[in-house]
TIZA-683637 format. One record per residue (C-alpha): residue number from 0; residue in three letters; y, x, z. Coordinates in Angstrom, 3 decimals, always signed. Each point is the difference from the previous one (the first is absolute). Last residue first. Example, Ala and Ser with C-alpha at 12.3 -4.5 7.8 and 13.67 -1.06 7.14 Angstrom:
2
<pafi resi="1" resn="SER" yy="-1.060" xx="+13.670" zz="+7.140"/>
<pafi resi="0" resn="ALA" yy="-3.440" xx="-1.370" zz="+0.660"/>
END
This chain:
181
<pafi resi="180" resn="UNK" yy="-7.997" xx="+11.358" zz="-14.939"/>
<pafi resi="179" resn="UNK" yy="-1.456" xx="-0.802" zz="+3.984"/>
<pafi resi="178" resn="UNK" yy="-1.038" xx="-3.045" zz="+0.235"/>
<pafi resi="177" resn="UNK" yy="+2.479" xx="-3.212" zz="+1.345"/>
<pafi resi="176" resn="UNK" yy="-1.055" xx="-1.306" zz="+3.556"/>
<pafi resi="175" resn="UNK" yy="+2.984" xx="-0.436" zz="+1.374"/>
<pafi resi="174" resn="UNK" yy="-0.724" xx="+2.402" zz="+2.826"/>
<pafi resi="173" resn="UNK" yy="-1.729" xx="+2.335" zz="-2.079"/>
<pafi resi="172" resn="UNK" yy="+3.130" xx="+0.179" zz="-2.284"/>
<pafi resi="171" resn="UNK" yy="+2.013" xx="+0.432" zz="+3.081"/>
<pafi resi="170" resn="UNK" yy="-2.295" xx="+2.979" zz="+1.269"/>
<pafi resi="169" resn="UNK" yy="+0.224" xx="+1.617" zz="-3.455"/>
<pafi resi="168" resn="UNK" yy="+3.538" xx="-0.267" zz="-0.586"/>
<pafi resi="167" resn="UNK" yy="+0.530" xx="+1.657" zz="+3.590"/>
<pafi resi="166" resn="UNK" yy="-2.670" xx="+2.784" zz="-0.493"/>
<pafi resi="165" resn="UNK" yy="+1.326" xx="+0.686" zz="-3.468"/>
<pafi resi="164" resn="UNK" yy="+3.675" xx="+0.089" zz="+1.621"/>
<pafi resi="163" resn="UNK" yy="-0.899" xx="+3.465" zz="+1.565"/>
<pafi resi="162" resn="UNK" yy="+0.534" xx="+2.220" zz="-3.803"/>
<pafi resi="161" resn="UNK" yy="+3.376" xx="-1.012" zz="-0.170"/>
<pafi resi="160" resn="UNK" yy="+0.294" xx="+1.091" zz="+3.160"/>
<pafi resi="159" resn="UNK" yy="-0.565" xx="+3.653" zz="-0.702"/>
<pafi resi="158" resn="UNK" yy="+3.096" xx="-0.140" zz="-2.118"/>
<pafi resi="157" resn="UNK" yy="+1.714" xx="-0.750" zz="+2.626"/>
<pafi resi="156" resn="UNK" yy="-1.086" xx="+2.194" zz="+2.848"/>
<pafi resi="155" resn="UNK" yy="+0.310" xx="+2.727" zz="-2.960"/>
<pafi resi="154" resn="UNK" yy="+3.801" xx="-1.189" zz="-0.455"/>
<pafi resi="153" resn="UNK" yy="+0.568" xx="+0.527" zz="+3.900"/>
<pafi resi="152" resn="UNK" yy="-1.390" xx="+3.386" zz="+0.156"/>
<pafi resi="151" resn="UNK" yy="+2.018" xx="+1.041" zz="-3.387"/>
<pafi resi="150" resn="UNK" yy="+3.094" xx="-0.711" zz="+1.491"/>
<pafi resi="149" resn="UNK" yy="-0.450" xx="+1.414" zz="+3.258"/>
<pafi resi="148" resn="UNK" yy="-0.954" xx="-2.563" zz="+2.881"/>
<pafi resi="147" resn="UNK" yy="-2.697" xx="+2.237" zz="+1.800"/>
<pafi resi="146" resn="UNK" yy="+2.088" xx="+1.210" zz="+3.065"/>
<pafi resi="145" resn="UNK" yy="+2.340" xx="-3.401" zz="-1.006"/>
<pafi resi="144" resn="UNK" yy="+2.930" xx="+0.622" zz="-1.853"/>
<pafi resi="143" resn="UNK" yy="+3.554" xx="-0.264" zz="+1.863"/>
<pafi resi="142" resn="UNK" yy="+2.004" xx="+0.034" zz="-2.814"/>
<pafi resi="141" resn="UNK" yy="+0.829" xx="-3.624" zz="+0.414"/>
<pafi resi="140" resn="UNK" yy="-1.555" xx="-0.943" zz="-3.680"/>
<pafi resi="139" resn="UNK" yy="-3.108" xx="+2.093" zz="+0.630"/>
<pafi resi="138" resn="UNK" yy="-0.158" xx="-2.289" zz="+3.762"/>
<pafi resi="137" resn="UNK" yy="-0.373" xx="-2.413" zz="-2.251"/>
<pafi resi="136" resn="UNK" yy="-2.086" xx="+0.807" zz="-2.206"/>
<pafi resi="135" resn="UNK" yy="-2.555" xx="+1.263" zz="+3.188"/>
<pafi resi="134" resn="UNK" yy="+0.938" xx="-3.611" zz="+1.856"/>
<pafi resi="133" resn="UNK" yy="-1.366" xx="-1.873" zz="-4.028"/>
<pafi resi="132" resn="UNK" yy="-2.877" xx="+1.749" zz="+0.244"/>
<pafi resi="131" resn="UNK" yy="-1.140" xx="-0.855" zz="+3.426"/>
<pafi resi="130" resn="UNK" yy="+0.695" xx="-3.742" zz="-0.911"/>
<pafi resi="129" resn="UNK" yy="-1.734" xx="+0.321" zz="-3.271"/>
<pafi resi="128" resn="UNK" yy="-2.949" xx="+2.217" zz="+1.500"/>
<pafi resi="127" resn="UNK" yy="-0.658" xx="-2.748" zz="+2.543"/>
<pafi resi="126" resn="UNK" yy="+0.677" xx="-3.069" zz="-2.138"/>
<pafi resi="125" resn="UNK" yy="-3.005" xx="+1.095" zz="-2.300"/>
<pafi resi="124" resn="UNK" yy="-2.034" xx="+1.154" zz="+2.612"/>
<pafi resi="123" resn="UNK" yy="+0.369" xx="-3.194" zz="+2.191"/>
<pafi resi="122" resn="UNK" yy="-0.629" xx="-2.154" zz="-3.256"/>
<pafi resi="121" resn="UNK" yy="-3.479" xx="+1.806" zz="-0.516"/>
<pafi resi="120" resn="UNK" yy="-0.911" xx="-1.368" zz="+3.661"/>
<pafi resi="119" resn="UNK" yy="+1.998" xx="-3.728" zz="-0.571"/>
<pafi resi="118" resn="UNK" yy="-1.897" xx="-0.220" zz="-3.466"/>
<pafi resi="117" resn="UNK" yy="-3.317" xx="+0.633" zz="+2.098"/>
<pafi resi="116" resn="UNK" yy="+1.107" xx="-2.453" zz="+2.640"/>
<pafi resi="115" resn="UNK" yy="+0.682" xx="-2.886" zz="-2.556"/>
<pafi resi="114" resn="UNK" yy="+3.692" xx="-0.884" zz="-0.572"/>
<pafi resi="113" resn="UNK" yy="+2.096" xx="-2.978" zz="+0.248"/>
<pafi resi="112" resn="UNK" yy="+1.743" xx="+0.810" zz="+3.287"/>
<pafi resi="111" resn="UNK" yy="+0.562" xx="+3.575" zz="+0.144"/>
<pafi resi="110" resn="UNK" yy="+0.400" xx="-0.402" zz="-3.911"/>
<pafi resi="109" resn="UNK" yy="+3.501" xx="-1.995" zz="+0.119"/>
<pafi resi="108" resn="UNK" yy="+1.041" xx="+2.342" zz="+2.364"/>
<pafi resi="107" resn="UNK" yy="-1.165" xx="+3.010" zz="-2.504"/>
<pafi resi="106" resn="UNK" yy="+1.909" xx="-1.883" zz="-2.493"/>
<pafi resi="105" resn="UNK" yy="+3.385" xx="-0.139" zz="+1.817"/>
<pafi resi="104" resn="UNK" yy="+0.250" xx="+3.750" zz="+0.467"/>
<pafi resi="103" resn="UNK" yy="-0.837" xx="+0.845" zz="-2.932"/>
<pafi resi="102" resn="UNK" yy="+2.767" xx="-2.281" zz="-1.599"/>
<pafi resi="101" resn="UNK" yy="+2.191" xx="+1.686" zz="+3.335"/>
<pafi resi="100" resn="UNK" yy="-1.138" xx="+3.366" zz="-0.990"/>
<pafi resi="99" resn="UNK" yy="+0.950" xx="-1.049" zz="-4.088"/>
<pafi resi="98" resn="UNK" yy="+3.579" xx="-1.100" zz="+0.819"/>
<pafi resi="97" resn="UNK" yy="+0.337" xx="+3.244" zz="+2.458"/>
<pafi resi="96" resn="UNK" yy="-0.771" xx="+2.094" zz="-3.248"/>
<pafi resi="95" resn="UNK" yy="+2.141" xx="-1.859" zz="-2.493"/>
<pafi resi="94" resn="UNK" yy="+3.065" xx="-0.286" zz="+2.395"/>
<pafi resi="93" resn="UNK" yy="-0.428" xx="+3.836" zz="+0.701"/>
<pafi resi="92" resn="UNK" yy="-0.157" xx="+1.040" zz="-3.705"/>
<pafi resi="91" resn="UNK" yy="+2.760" xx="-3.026" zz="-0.668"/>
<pafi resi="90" resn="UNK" yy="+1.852" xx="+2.424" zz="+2.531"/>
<pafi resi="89" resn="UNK" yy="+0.045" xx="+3.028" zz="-1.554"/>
<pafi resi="88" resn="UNK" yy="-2.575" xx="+3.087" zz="+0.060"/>
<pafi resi="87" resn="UNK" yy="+0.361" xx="+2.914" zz="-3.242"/>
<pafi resi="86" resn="UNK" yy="-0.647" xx="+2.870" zz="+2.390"/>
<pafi resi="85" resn="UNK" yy="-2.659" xx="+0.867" zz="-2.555"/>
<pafi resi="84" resn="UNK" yy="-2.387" xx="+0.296" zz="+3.383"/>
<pafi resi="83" resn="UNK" yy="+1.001" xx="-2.800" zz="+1.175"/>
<pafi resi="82" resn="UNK" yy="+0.030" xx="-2.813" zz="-3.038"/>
<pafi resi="81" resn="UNK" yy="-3.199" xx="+1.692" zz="-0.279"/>
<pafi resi="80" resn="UNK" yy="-1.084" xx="-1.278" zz="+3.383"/>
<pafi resi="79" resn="UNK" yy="+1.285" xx="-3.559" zz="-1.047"/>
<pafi resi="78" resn="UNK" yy="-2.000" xx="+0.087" zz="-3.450"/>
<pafi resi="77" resn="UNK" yy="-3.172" xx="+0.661" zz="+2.173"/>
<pafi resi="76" resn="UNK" yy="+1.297" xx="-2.638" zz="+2.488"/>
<pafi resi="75" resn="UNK" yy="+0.762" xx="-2.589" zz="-2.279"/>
<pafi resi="74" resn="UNK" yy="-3.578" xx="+0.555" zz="-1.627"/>
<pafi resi="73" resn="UNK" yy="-1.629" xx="-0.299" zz="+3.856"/>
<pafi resi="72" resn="UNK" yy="+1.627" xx="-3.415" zz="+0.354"/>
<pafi resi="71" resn="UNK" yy="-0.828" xx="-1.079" zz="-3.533"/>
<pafi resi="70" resn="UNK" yy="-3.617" xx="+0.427" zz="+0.759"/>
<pafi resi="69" resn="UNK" yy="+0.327" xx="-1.648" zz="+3.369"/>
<pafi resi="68" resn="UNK" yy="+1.328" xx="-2.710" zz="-1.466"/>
<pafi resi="67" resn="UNK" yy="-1.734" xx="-0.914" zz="-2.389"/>
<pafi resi="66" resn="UNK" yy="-3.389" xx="+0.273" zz="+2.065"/>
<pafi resi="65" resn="UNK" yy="+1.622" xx="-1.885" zz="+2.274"/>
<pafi resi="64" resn="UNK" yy="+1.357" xx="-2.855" zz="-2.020"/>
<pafi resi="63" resn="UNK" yy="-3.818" xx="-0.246" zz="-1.895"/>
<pafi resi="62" resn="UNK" yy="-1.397" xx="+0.034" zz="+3.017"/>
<pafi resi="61" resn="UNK" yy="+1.847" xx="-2.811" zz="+1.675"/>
<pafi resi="60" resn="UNK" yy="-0.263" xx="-2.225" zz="-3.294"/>
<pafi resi="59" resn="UNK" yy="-3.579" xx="+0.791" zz="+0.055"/>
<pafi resi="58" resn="UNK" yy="-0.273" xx="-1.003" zz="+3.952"/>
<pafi resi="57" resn="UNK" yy="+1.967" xx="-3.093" zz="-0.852"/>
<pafi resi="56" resn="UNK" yy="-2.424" xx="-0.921" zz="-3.064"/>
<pafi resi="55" resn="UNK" yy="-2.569" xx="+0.274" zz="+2.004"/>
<pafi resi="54" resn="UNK" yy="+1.183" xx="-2.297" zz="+2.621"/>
<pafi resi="53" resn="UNK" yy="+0.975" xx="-2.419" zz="-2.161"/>
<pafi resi="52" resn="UNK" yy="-3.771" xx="+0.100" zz="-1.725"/>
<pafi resi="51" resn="UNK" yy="-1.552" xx="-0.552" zz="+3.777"/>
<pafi resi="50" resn="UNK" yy="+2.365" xx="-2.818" zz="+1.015"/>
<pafi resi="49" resn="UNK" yy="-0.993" xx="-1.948" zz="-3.991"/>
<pafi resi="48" resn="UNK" yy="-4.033" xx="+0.846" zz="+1.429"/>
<pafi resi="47" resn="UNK" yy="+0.581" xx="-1.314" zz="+3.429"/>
<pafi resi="46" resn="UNK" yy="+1.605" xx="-2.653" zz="-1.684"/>
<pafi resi="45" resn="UNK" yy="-2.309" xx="-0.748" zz="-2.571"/>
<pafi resi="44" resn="UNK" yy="-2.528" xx="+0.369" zz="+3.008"/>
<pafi resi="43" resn="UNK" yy="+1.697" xx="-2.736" zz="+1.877"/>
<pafi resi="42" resn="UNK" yy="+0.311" xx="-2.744" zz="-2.892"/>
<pafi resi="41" resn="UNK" yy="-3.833" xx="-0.018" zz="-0.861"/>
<pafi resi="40" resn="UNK" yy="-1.005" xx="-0.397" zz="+3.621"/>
<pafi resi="39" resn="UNK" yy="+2.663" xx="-2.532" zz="+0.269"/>
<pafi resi="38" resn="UNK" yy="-1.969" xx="-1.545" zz="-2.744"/>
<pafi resi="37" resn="UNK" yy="-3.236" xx="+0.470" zz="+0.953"/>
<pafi resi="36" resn="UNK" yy="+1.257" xx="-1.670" zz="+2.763"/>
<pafi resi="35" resn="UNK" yy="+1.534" xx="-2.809" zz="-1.458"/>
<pafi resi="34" resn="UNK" yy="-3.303" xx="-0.655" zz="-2.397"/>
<pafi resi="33" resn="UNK" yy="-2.448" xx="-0.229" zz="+2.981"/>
<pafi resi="32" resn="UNK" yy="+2.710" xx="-2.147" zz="+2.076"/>
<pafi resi="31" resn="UNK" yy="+0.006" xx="-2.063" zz="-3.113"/>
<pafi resi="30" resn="UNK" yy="-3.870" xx="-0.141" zz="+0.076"/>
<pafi resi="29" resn="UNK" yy="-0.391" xx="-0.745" zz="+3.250"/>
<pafi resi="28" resn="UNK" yy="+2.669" xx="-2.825" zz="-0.499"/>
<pafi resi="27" resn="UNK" yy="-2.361" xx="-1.681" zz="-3.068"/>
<pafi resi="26" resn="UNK" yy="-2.546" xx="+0.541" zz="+2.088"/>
<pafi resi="25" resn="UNK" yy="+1.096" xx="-2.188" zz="+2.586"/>
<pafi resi="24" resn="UNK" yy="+1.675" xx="-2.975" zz="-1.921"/>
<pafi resi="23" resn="UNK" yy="-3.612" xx="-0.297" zz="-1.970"/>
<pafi resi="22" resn="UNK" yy="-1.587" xx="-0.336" zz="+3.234"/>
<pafi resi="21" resn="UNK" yy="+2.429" xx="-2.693" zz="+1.158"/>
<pafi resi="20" resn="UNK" yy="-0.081" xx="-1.771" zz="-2.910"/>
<pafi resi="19" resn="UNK" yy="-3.535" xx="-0.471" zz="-0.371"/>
<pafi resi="18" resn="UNK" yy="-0.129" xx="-0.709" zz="+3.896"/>
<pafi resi="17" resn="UNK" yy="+0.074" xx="-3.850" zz="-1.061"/>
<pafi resi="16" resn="UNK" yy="-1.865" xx="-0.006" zz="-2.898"/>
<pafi resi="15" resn="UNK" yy="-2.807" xx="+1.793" zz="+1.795"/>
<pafi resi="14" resn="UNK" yy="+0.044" xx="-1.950" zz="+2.755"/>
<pafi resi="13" resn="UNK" yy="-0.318" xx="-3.081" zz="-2.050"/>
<pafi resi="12" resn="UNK" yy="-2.433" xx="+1.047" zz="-1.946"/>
<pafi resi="11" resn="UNK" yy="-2.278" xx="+1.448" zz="+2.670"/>
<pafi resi="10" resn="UNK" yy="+0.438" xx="-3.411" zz="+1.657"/>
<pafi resi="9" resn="UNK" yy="-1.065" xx="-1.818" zz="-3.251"/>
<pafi resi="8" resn="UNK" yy="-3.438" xx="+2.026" zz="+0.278"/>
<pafi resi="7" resn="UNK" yy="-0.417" xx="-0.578" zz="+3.237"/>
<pafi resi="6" resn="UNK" yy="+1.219" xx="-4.089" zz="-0.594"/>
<pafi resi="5" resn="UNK" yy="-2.814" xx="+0.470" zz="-2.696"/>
<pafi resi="4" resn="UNK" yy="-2.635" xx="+1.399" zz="+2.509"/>
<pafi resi="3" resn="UNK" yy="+0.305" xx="-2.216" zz="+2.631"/>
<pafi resi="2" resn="UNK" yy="-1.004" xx="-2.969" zz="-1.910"/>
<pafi resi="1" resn="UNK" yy="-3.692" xx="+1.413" zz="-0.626"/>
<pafi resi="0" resn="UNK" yy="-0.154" xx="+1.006" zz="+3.335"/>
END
């Protein structure tokens, strides 16, 4: 027994020595694959997060156009129904105001596919009183005025919705998360 236990003990050695490499060649991939994925992990959420801070910037970029031009839309048209009523109307009037529908146009697209469902709600008023505002100036223009398209009808519609665009402003705000001033 005595002689058995040395060659044990050398056996050990040997084995040991021998899967030394082996072991060491293991770990050292588990801890690669460790590192890669933590990695990957690493790489994915930056771009989740760079996908998410395009996207934000798109829908302010699309709010900020619509909001601009709505508001001009609605000034064209107030300066348009004047035009009218001072009989003073030529054609950069008519350029000017079918520039700004088509600008208004354009954005509220732009917002049908960017938007939240609140903005698109307040948006629907907006566009709503726009386009029925800017049929009533027009039918002014052809002498053909509305039932409740007089002058002063259509420029309280418009002045009144200068007052609707804080629902609008506040629902994109909201949307992009910026307070309230």
């Amino acid at each position: 027994m005595s002689d058995l236990g040395p060659l044990l003990i050398a056996s050990v050695g040997v084995v040991g020595t021998l899967l030394s490499p082996v072991v060491t060649t293991r770990l050292s991939a588990r801890l690669q694959r460790d590192q890669f994925d933590a990695q990957r992990a690493l790489a994915l959420d930056t771009h989740r997060q760079d996908g998410l801070r395009a996207q934000h910037a798109e829908k302010r970029a699309c709010y900020v156009t619509l909001n601009a031009a709505s508001r001009r839309y609605r000034v064209v048209q107030m300066n348009y129904l004047y035009a009218v009523e001072d009989g003073r109307l030529d054609d950069e009037d008519r350029r000017e105001l079918e520039e700004s529908r088509r600008a208004h146009g354009a954005a509220v697209a732009e917002a049908q596919m960017t938007a939240a469902p609140k903005v698109l709600d307040e948006l629907e008023t907006i566009s709503g009183a726009l386009s029925r505002s800017y049929r009533r100036i027009r039918r002014l223009e052809s002498g053909q005025p509305e039932p409740d398209g007089s002058f002063d009808e259509v420029r309280a519609e418009l002045l009144a919705l200068w007052d609707e665009w804080k629902g609008l402003r506040d629902a994109m705000r909201l949307d992009l998360g910026v307070d309230r001033p």
